[in-house]
C-alpha positions as CSV (number, residue, x, y, z in Angstrom):
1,X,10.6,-24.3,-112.4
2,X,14.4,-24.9,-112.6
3,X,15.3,-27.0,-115.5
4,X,18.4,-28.2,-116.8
5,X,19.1,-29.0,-120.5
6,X,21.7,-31.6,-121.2
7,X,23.0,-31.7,-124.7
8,X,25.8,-34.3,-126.0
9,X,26.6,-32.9,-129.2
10,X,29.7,-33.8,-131.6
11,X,31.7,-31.3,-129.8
12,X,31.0,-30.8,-126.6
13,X,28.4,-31.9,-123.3
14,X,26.8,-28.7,-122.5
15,X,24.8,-28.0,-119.5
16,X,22.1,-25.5,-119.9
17,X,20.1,-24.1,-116.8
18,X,17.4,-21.9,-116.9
19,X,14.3,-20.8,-114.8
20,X,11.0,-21.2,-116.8
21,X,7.7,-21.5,-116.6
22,X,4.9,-22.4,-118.9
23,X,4.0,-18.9,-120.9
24,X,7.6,-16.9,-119.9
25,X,10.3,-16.6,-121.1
26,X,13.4,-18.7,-120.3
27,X,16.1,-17.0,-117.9
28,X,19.4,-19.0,-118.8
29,X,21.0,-19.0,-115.0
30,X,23.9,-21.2,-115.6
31,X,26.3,-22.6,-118.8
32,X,29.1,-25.1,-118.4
33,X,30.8,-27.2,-121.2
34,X,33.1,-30.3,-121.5
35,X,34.8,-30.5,-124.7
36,X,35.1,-34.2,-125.9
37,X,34.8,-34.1,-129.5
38,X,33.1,-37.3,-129.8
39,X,32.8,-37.4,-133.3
40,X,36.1,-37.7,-133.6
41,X,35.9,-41.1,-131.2
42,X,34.4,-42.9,-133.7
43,X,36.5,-45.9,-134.8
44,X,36.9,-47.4,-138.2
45,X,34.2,-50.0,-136.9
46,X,31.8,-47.4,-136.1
47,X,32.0,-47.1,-132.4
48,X,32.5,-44.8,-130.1
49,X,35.6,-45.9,-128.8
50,X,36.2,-47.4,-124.9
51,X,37.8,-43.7,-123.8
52,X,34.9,-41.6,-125.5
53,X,32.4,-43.8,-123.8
54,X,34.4,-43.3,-120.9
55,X,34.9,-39.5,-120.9
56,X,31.0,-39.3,-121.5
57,X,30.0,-41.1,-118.7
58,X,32.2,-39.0,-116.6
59,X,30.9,-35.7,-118.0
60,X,27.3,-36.4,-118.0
61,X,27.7,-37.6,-113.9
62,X,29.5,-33.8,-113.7
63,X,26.3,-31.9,-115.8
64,X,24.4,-34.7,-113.5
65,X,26.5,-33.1,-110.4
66,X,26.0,-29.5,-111.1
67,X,22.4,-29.8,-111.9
68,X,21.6,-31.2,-108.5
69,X,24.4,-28.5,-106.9
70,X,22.1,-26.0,-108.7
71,X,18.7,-27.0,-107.5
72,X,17.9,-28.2,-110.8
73,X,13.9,-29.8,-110.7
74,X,14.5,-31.7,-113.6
75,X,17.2,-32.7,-116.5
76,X,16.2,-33.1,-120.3
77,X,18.9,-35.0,-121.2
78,X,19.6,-35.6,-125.4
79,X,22.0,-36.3,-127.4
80,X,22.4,-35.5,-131.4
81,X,24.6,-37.1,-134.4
82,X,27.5,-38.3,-132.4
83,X,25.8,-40.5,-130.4
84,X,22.8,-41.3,-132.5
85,X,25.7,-42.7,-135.7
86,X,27.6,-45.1,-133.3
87,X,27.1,-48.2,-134.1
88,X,27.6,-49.0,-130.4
89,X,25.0,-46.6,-128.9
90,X,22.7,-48.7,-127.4
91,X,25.7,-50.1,-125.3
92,X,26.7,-46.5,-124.5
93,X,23.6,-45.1,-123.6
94,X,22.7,-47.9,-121.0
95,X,26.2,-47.9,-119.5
96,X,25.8,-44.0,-119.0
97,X,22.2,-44.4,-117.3
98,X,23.5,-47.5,-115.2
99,X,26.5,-45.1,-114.4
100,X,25.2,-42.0,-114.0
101,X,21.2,-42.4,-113.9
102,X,20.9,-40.0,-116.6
103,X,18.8,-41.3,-119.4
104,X,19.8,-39.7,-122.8
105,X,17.7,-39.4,-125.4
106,X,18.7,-39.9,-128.8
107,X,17.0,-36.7,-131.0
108,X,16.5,-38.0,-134.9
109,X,17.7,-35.4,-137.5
110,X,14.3,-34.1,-138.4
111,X,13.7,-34.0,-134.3
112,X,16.3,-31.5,-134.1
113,X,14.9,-29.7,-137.5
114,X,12.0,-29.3,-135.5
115,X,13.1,-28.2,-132.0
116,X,15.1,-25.6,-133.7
117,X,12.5,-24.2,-135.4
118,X,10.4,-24.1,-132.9
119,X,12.6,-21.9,-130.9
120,X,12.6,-19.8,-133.7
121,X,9.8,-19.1,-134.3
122,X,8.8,-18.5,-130.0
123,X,12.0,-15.8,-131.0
124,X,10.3,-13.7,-133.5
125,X,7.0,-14.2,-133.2
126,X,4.1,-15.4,-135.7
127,X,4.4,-11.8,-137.3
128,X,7.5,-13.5,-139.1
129,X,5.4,-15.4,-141.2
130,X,7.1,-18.2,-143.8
131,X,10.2,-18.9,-141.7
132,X,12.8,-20.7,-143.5
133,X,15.3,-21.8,-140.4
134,X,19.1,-23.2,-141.3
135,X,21.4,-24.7,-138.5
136,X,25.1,-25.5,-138.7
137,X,25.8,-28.6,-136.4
138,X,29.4,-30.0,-135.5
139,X,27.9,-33.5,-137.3
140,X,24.4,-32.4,-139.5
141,X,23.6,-29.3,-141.5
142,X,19.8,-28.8,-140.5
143,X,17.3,-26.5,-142.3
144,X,13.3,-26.7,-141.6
145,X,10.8,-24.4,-143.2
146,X,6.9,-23.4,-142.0
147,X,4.3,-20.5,-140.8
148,X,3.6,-22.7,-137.7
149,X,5.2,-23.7,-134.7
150,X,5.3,-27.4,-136.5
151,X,7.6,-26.8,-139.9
152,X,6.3,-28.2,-143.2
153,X,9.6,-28.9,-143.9
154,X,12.4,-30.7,-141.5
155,X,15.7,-32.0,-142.9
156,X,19.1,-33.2,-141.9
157,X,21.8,-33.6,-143.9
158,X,24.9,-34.8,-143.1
159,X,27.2,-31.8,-143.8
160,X,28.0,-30.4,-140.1
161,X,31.3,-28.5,-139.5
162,X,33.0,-31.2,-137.9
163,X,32.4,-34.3,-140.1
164,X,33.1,-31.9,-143.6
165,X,36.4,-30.9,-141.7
166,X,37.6,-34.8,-141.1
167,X,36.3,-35.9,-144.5
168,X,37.1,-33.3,-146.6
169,X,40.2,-31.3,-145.2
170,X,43.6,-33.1,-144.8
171,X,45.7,-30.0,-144.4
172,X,45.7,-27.0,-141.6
173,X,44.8,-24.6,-142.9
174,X,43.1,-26.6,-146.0
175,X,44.9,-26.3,-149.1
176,X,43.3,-24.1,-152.1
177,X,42.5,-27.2,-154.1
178,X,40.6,-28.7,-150.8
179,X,38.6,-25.5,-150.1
180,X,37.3,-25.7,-154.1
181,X,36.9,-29.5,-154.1
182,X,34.9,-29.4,-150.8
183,X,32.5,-26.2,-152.5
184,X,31.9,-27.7,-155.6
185,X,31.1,-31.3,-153.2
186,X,28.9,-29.3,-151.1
187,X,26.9,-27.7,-154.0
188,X,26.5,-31.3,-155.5
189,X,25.2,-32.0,-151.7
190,X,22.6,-29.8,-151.4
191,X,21.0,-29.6,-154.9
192,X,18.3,-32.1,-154.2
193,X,17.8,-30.1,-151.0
194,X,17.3,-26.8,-152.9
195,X,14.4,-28.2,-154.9
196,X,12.4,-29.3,-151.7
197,X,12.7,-26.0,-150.3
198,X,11.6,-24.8,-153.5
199,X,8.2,-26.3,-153.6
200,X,7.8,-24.5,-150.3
201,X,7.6,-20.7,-151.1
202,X,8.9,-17.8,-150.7
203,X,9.7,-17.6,-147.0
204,X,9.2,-14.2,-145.6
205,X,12.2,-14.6,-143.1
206,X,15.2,-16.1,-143.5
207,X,17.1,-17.1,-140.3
208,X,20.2,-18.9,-139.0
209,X,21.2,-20.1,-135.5
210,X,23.4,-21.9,-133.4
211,X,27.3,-21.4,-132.9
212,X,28.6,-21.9,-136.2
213,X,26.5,-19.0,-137.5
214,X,27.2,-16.9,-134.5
215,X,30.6,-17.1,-135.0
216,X,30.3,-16.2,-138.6
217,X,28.3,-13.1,-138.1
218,X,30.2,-12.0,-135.3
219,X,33.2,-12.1,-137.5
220,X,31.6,-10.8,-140.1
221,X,31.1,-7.3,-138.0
222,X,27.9,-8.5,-136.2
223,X,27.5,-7.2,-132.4
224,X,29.6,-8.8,-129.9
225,X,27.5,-11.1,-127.7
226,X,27.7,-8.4,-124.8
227,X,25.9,-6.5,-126.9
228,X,22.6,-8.3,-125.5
229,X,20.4,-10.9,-127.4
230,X,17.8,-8.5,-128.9
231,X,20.4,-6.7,-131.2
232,X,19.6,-7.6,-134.8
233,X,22.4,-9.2,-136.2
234,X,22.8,-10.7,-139.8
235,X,24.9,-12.3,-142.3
236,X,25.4,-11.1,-145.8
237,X,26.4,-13.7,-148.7
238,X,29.0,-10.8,-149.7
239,X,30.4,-10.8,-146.0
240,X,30.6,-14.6,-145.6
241,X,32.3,-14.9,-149.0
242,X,35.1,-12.2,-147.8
243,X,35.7,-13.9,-145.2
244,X,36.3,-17.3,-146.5
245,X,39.1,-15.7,-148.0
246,X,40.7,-14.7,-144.8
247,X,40.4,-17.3,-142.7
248,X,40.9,-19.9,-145.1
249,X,44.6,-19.2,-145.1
250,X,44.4,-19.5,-141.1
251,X,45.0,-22.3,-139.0
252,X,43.3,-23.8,-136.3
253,X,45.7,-21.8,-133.5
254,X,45.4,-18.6,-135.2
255,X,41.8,-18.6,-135.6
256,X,41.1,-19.6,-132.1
257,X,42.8,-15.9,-131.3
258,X,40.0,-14.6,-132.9
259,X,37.3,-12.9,-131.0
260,X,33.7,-15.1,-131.0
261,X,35.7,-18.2,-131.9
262,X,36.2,-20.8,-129.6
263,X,39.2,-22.9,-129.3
264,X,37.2,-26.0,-129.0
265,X,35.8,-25.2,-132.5
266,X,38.2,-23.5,-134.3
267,X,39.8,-26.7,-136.4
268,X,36.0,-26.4,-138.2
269,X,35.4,-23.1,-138.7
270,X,36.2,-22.8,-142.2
271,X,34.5,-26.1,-143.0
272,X,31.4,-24.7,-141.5
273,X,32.0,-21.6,-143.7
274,X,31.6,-23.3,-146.4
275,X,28.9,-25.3,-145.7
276,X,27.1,-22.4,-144.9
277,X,28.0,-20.2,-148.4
278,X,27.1,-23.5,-150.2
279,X,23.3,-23.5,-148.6
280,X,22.8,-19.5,-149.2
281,X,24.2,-20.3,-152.7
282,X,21.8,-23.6,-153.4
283,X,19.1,-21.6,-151.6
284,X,19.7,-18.6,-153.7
285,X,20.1,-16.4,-150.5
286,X,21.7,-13.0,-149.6
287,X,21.2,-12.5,-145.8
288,X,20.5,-14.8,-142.9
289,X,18.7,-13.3,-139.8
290,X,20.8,-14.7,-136.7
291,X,18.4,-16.0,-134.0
292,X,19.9,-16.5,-129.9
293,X,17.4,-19.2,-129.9
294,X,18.6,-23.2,-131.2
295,X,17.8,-26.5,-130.4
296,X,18.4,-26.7,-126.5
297,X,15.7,-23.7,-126.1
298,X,13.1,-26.0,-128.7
299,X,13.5,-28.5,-125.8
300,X,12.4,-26.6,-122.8
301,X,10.1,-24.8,-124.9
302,X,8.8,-28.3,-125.7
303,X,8.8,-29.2,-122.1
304,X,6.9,-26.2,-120.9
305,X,4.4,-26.7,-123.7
306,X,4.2,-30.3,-122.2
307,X,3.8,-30.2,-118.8
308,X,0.9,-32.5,-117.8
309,X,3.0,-35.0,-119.4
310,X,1.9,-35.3,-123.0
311,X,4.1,-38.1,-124.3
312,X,5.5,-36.4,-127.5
313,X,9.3,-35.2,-128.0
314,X,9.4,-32.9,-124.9
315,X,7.6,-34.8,-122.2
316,X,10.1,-38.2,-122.9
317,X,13.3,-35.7,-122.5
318,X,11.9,-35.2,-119.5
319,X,12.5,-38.6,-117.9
320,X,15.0,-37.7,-115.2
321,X,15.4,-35.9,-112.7
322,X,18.5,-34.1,-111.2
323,X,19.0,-36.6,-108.7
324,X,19.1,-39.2,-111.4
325,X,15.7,-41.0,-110.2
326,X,12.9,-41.4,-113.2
327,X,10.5,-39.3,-112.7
């Protein structure tokens, strides 16, 4: 079946289509992102403000658009921190299904622990034993730990790239004494999270995903995306904290020239930097393991797994289809 994967994140409305079936593997067919930065939408109420709400609608009835141009079977429409922290959501999400017939689903913190994981551990196989899975959002700093497709462990903390960029950094690029305020905050952060991860185990594979990461290793000397999703690419503690010191002194424009950055992103990158040296540091780890795999694979993967309708995480995402009629 053709499915289309709908994700309203902090940063973007992304439109994932692939051909799956239950069993195979996922062929992505088609990608296509609006930037809208909702996070920074948010007012000083709390609400996603009239021309966020507006700029959603009108991107979700484009994904909408395109799925149906695409022959998409169905939608799994969700959306992550942005949206779920609004204090206006409810109001949002119905005016976006009454708009647009697209019924978004609002994924919890430890939802998205979980989808990610799972789509990591479908990546690299039950051979991989104790995974111990970290994910760098634009709003929440995810990390979930297991030796099963269900994770042991699933947290979300509210330390994406995004948010630690407009609440910690005030300057572009970020002044010295904000780039050692905002490490010695982040370590204060993530100490509690440290000890629960503890009481774990040793995992046997340590592994990050999603862009943030990506666009670490990849500056880091990892293989260029056109390189093919198979190569093993990896980030070193010693590599990440080289190149804080470089692009720490960059701003926004300049590191947006860089390759594997994206301009949409850019303004956070250092932020999510540091984010991610302050988990390898509370987690006492050296290398992460980058996966292709993140959260909007866990959903079709959850889908698939779902099909005869189970009514658990993936079956409810799939409650519309392209044409916007509930299925």
């Amino acid at each position: 079946m053709r499915l289309g994967v709908l994700d309203v994140g902090s940063n973007t409305v992304h439109l994932l289509v692939v051909d799956a079936h239950r069993g195979a593997h996922p062929t992505p067919m088609h990608s296509e992102k609006t930037v809208l930065r909702l996070a920074e939408q948010i007012t000083a109420s709390g609400d996603l403000s009239k021309a966020g709400e507006n700029e959603l609608v009108a991107a979700v009835e484009s994904a909408r658009a395109a799925a149906v141009r695409l022959n998409c079977e169905e939608v799994l429409p969700f959306a992550t921190s942005a949206v779920r922290e609004a204090q206006n959501a409810p109001k949002v999400l119905a005016r976006v299904a009454k708009d647009t017939g697209v019924d978004l689903r609002v994924l919890s913190g430890a939802d998205e622990a979980r989808l990610t994981f799972l789509a990591v551990r479908r990546w690299f196989g039950w051979s991989a034993g104790q995974l111990l899975v970290l994910d760098i959002g634009g709003g929440s700093l995810e990390i979930a730990m297991g030796r099963d497709e269900e994770p042991e462990l699933a947290e979300s903390l509210p330390l994406g790239a995004g948010r630690t960029t407009r609440t910690r950094f005030h300057h572009d690029p970020p002044t010295r004494s904000e780039v050692v305020a905002t490490s010695a905050w982040l370590e204060d952060q993530l100490a509690g999270l440290a000890k629960k991860v503890a009481k774990q185990g040793q995992p046997d594979r340590i592994v990050a995903t999603s862009k943030t990461f990506r666009s670490l290793a990849r500056l880091a000397g990892a293989a260029p995306s056109a390189a093919g999703p198979r190569v093993r690419r990896t980030l070193t503690d010693t590599a990440l904290r080289q190149l804080i010191a470089f692009i720490s002194r960059m701003t926004a424009a300049d590191l947006a020239q860089l390759e594997g950055v994206s301009a949409s992103r850019s303004h956070q990158l250092v932020a999510g930097a540091l984010v991610a040296q302050a988990a390898m540091r509370a987690l006492s780890l050296t290398e992460l393991e980058i996966c292709p795999w993140a959260l909007r694979e866990g959903v079709i993967l959850r889908r698939l797994d779902h099909a005869n309708g189970t009514d658990d995480t993936g079956a409810a995402l799939a409650g519309v289809s392209a044409n916007g009629e509930d299925r």
